[in-house]
C-alpha positions as CSV (number, residue, x, y, z in Angstrom):
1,X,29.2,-100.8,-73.6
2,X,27.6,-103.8,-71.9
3,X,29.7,-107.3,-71.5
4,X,29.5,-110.3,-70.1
5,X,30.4,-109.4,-66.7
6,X,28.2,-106.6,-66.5
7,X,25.2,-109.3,-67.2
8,X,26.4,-111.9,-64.9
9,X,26.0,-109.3,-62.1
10,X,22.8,-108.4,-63.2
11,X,21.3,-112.4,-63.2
12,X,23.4,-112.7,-59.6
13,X,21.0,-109.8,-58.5
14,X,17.6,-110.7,-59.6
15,X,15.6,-112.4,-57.1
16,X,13.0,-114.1,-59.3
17,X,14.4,-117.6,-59.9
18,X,13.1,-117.9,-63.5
19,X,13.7,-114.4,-64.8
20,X,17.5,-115.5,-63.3
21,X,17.4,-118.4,-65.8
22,X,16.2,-116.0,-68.6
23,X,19.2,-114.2,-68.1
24,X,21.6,-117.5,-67.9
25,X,19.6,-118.3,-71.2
26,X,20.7,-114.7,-72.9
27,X,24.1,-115.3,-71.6
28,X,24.9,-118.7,-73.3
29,X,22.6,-117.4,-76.3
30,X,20.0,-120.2,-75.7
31,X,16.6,-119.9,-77.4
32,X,14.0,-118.2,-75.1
33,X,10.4,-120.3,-74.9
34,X,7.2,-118.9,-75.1
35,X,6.8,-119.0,-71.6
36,X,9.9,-117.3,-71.5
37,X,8.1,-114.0,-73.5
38,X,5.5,-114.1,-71.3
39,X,7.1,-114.1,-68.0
40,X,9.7,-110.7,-69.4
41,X,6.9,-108.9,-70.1
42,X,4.4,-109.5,-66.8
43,X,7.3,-109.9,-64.5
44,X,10.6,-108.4,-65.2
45,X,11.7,-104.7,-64.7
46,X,12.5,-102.3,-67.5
47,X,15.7,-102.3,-66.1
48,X,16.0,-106.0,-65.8
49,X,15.0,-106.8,-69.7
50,X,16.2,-103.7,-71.0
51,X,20.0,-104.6,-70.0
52,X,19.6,-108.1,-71.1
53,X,18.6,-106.7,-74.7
54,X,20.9,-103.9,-74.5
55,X,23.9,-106.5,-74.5
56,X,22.3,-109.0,-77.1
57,X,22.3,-105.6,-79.1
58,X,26.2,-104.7,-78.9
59,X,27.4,-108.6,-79.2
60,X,25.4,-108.1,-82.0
61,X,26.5,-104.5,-83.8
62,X,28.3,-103.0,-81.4
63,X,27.5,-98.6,-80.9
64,X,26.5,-99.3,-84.1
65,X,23.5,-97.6,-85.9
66,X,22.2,-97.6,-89.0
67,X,19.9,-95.7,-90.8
68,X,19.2,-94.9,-94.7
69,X,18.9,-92.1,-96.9
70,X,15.6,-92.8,-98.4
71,X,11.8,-91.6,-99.3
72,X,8.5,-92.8,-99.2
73,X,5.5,-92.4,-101.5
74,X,2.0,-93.0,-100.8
75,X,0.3,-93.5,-104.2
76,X,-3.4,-93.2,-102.6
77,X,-5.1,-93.4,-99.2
78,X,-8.4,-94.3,-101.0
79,X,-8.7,-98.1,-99.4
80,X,-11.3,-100.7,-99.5
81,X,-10.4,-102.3,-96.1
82,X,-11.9,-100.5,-93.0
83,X,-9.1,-101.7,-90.4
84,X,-10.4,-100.3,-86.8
85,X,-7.1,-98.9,-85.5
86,X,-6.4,-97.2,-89.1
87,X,-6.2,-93.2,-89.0
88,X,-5.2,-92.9,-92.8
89,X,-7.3,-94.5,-95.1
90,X,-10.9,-93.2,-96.4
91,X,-12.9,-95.8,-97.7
92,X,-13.5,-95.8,-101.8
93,X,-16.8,-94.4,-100.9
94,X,-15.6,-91.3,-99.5
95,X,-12.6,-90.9,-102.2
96,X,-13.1,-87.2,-102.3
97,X,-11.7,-87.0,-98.8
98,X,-8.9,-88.5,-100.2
99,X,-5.8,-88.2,-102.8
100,X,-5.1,-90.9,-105.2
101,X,-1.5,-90.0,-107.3
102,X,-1.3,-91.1,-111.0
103,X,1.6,-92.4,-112.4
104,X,2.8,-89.0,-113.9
105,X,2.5,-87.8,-110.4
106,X,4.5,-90.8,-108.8
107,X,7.0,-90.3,-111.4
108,X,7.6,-86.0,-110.5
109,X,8.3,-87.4,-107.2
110,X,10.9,-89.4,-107.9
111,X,12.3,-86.8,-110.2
112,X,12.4,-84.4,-107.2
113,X,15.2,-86.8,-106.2
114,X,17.6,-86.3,-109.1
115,X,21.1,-86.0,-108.1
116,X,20.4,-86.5,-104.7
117,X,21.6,-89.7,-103.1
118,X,19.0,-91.3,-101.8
119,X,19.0,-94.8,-101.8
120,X,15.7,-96.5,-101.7
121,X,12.2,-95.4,-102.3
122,X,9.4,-96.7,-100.0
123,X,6.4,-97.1,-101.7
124,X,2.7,-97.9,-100.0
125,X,-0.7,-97.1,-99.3
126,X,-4.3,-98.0,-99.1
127,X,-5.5,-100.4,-101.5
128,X,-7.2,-98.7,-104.4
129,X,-9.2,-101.0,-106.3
130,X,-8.5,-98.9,-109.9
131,X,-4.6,-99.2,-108.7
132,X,-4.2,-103.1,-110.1
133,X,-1.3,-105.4,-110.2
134,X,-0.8,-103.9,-113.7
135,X,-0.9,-100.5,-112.8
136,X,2.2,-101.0,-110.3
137,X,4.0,-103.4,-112.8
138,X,3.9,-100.7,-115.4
139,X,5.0,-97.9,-112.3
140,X,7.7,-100.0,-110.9
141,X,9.1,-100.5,-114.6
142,X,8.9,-96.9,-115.3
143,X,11.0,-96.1,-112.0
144,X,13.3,-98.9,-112.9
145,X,14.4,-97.7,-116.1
146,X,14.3,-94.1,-114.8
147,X,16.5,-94.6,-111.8
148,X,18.2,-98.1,-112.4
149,X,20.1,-97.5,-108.9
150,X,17.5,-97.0,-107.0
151,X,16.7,-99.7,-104.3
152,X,12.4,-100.3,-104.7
153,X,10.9,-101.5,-101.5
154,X,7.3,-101.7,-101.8
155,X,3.6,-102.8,-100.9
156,X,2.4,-104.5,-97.5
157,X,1.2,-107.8,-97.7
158,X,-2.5,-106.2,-97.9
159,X,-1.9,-104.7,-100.9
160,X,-0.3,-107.4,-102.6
161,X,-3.2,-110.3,-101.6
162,X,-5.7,-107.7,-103.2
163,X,-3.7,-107.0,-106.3
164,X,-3.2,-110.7,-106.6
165,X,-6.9,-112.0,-106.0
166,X,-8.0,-109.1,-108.1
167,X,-5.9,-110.2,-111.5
168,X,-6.6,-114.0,-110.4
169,X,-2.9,-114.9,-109.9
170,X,-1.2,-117.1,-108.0
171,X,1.1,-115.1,-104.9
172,X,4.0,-117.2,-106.9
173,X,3.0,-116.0,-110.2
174,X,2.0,-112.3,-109.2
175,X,5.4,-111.9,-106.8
176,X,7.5,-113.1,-109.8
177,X,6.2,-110.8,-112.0
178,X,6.3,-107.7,-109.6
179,X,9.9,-109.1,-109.0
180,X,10.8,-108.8,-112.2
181,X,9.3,-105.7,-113.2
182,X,11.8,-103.9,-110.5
183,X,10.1,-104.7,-106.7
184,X,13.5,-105.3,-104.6
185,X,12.3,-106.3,-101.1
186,X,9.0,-106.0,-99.1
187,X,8.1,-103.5,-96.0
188,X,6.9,-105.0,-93.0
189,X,2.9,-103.4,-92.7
190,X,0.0,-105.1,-92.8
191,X,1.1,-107.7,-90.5
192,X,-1.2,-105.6,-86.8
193,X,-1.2,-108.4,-84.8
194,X,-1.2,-112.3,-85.8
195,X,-3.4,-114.2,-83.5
196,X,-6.9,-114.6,-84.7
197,X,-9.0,-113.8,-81.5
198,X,-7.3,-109.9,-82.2
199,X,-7.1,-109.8,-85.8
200,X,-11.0,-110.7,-86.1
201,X,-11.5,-107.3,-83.6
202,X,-9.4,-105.1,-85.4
203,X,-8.6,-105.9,-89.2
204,X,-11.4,-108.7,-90.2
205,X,-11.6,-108.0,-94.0
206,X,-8.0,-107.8,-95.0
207,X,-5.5,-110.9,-95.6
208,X,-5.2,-113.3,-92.5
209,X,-2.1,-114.2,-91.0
210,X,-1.4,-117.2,-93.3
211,X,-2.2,-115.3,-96.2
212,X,0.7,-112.3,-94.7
213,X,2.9,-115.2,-94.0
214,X,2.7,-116.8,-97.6
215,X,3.4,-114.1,-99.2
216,X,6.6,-113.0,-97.3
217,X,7.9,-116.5,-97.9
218,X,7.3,-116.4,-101.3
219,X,9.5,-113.3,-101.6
220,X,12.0,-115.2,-99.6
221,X,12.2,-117.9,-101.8
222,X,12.3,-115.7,-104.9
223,X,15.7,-114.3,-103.1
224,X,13.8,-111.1,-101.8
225,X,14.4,-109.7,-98.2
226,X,11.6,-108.6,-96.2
227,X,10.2,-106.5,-93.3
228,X,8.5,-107.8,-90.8
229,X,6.1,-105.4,-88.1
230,X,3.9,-105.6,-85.1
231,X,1.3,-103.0,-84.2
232,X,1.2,-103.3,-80.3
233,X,-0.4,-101.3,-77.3
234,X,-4.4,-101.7,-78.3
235,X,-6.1,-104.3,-77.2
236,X,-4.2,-107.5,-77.0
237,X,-2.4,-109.4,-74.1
238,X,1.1,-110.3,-73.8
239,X,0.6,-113.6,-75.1
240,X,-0.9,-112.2,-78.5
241,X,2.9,-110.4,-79.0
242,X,4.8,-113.3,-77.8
243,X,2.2,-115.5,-80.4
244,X,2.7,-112.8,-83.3
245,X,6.5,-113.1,-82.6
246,X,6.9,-116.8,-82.8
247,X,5.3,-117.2,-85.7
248,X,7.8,-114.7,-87.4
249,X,10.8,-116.7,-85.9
250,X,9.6,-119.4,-87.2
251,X,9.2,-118.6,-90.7
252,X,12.8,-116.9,-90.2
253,X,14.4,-120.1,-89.3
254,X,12.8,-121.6,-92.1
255,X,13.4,-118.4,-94.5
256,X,16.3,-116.3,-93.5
257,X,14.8,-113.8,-95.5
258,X,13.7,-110.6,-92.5
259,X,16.3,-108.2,-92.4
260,X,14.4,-106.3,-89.5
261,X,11.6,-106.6,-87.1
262,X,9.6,-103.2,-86.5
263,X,7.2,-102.4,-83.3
264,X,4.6,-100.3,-84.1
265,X,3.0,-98.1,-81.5
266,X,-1.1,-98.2,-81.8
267,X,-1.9,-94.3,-81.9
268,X,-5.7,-93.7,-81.0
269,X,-5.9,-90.3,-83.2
270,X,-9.1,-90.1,-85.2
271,X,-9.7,-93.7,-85.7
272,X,-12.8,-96.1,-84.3
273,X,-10.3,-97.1,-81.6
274,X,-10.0,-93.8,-80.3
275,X,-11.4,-95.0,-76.7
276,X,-8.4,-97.0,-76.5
277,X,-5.4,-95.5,-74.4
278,X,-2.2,-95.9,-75.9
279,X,1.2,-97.6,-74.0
280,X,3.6,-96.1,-71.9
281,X,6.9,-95.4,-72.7
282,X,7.9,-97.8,-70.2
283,X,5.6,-100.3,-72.1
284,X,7.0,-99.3,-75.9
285,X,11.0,-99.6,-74.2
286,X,10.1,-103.0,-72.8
287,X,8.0,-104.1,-76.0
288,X,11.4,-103.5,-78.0
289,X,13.4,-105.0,-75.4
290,X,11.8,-108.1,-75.3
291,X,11.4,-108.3,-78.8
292,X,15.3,-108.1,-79.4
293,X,15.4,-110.8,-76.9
294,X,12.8,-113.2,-78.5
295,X,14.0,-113.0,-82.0
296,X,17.3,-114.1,-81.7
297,X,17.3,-114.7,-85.7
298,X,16.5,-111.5,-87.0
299,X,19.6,-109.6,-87.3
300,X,18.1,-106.0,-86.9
301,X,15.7,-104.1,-84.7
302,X,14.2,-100.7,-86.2
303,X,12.3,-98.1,-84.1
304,X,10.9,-95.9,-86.6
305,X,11.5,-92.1,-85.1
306,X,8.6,-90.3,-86.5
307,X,6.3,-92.5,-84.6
308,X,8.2,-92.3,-81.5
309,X,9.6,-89.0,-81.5
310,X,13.4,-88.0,-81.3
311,X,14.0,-88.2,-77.8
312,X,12.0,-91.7,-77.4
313,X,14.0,-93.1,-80.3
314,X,17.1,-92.3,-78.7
315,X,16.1,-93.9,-75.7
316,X,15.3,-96.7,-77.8
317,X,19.0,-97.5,-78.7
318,X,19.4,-98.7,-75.4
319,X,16.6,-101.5,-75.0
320,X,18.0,-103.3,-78.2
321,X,17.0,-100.8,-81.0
322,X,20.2,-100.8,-83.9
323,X,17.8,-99.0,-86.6
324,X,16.2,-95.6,-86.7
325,X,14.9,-96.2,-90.7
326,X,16.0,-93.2,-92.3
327,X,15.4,-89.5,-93.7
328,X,12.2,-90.1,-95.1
329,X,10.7,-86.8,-95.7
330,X,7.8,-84.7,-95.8
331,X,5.7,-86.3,-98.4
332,X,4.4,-88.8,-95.8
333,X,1.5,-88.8,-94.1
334,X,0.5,-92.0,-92.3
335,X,2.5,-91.4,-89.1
336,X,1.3,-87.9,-88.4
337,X,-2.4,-88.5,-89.5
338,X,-2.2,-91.7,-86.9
339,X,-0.9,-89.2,-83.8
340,X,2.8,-89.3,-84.3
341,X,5.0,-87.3,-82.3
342,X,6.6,-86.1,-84.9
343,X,4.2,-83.7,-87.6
344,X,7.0,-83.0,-89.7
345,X,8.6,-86.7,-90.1
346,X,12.0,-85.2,-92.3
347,X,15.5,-85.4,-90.9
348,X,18.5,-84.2,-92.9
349,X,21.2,-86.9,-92.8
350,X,23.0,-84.7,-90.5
351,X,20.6,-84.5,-88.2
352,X,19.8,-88.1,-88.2
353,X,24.0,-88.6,-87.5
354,X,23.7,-85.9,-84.7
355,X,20.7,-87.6,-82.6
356,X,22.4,-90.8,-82.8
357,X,25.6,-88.9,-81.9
358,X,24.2,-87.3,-79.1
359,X,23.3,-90.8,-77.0
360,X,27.5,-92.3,-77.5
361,X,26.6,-94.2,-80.9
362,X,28.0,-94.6,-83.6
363,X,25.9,-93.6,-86.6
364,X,26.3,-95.6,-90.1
365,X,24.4,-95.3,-93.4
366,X,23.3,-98.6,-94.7
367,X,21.4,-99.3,-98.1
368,X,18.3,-101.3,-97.4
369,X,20.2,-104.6,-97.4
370,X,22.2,-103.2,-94.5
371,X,25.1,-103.0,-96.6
372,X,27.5,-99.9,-94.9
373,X,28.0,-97.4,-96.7
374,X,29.5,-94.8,-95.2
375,X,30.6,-94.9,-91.0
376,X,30.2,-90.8,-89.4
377,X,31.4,-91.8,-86.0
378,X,34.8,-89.5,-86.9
379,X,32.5,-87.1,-88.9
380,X,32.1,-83.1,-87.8
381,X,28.4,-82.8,-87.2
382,X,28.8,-79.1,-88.8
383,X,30.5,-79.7,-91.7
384,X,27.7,-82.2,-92.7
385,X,25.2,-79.3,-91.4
386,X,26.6,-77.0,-93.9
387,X,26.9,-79.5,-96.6
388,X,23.9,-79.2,-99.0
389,X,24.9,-82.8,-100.0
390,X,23.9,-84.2,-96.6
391,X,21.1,-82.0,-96.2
């Protein structure tokens, strides 16, 4: 663990007068500016930053980690958006390449599930012009009734514009009904990066960053908690992230409806960026580092592991990460189609409590509200590996 002292020593060290004040400014939990984000991520060392947001983490949870026994579904990757940087989707005119899942399909999955406790289902995917607004109401009813206890976190902002403009609803009126019909809280996707001189280069034709924005504050208002995400490492500038960042801490201190804030490494795998060279892993620690630092409103940082791999998540927990997601499983496919590390993105809950185990932290199941459900710090790894029940 990392206190006060530890930082003060740190700040005494640095020899760059203004990264010093940064540090006096994490210290007495003062709001960093823009200039602020800037200067961390052209000036400061990995060591520097990564301390800083190491000890903003701990005042904040401790050894603390949570992740959540949960699975995702991906209905279709049939989409009508060509995003540049996008290794998953096939455009509707190539849906043969493609899968697209009824909803007798989506509802074996969830089946597979019974008895099992899992805790949320993730559900999302390309945008699938026969898959309407009314298609999902009727699904997320369906699931609902089936599985009552079953947390529903659902659809990027992308999909939801399209379902919303297609049945010629408002994004009050079409959130309120998805609401209603069982949609608990809202991933993060869809969000790439806000500033328009990127977004233009990269994602033209899908909702713009006021249209992303609306809709998450819409949930919020309807009492919904929300994701938020940041696809990083391509072809925008520090400012860009420290731009895309402010905007989400701004709608948080208007909101207070993110739970968690989720960097997203740009993987260059068989997409029309592929001439792009992807960050570091000094870049990716630093990226979460400062981003723990920036938004000092969001309560949780998540590095998702399949992306990352096991070994760069764990290294994560030190730069600020408290969230590794969760199980998942083998059913999805947009991490290892984009170039994950990971090509089999399924961890056993004891598994997931043994990596985090294995770096000093303290491993705690949450349900996607963050609620605790159960601490493993005093757990025996191998009981839980010879425990079909965590497994």
């Amino acid at each position: 663990m990392i206190d006060a002292a530890d930082i003060k020593e740190l700040i005494k060290a640095e020899e760059n007068i203004e990264l010093k004040n940064i540090g006096e400014k994490v210290l007495n939990n003062s709001r960093l500016t823009f200039d602020d984000g800037v200067l961390l991520f052209k000036e400061s060392s990995l060591g520097y930053v990564g301390a800083l947001a190491n000890f903003v983490r701990e005042k904040l949870h401790g050894n603390k980690t949570y992740f959540n026994r949960n699975f995702h579904i991906e209905p279709t990757n049939v989409c009508v958006f060509s995003c540049n940087f996008c290794s998953y989707s096939r455009l509707y005119a190539h849906r043969d390449e493609g899968w697209e899942l009824n909803k007798e399909q989506i509802m074996h999955i969830i089946q597979k599930y019974d008895g099992k406790p899992v805790t949320e289902v993730h559900i999302v995917g390309g945008v699938h012009p026969k898959m309407n607004l009314y298609f999902f109401e009727d699904l997320l009813r369906s699931i609902r009734a089936y599985r009552p206890d079953l947390h529903i976190k659902g659809f990027t902002a992308v999909e939801l514009d399209y379902m919303f403009r297609k049945a010629k609803l408002s994004v009050e009126d079409g959130m309120r009904l998805l609401h209603e019909a069982g949609l608990d809280s809202l991933p993060g996707g869809g969000a790439e990066i806000f500033h328009p001189e990127i977004r233009e280069q990269i994602c033209a034709d899908k909702v713009n960053t006021e249209g992303w924005l609306h809709i998450h504050k819409t949930a919020h208002e309807l009492g919904m908690h929300t994701n938020a995400t940041m696809l990083f490492g391509h072809i925008e500038r520090y400012e860009h992230r420290i731009d895309h960042m402010e905007r989400l801490r701004q709608l948080q201190d208007e909101t207070h409806g993110f739970n968690t804030f989720i960097p997203l490494k740009f993987r260059n795998k068989d997409n029309d960026m592929s001439n792009v060279p992807e960050s570091s892993l000094i870049e990716d620690m630093k990226t979460y580092a400062v981003a723990r630092l920036y938004l000092d409103n969001f309560p949780h940082l998540k590095a998702y592991w399949p992306m990352l791999g096991r070994q760069n998540a764990q290294l994560s927990l030190s730069f600020g990460v408290n969230d590794l997601d969760g199980t998942i499983d083998d059913t999805t496919k947009i991490y290892s189609m984009a170039g994950s590390e990971e090509k089999n993105p399924a961890l056993s809950t004891a598994q997931l409590v043994s990596l985090i185990k294995q770096v000093k932290r303290e491993p705690v199941e949450r349900d996607t509200l963050y609620n605790e459900i159960k601490n493993y710090a005093t757990e025996d790894v191998h009981e839980l590996e010879i425990n079909p029940y965590y497994n």
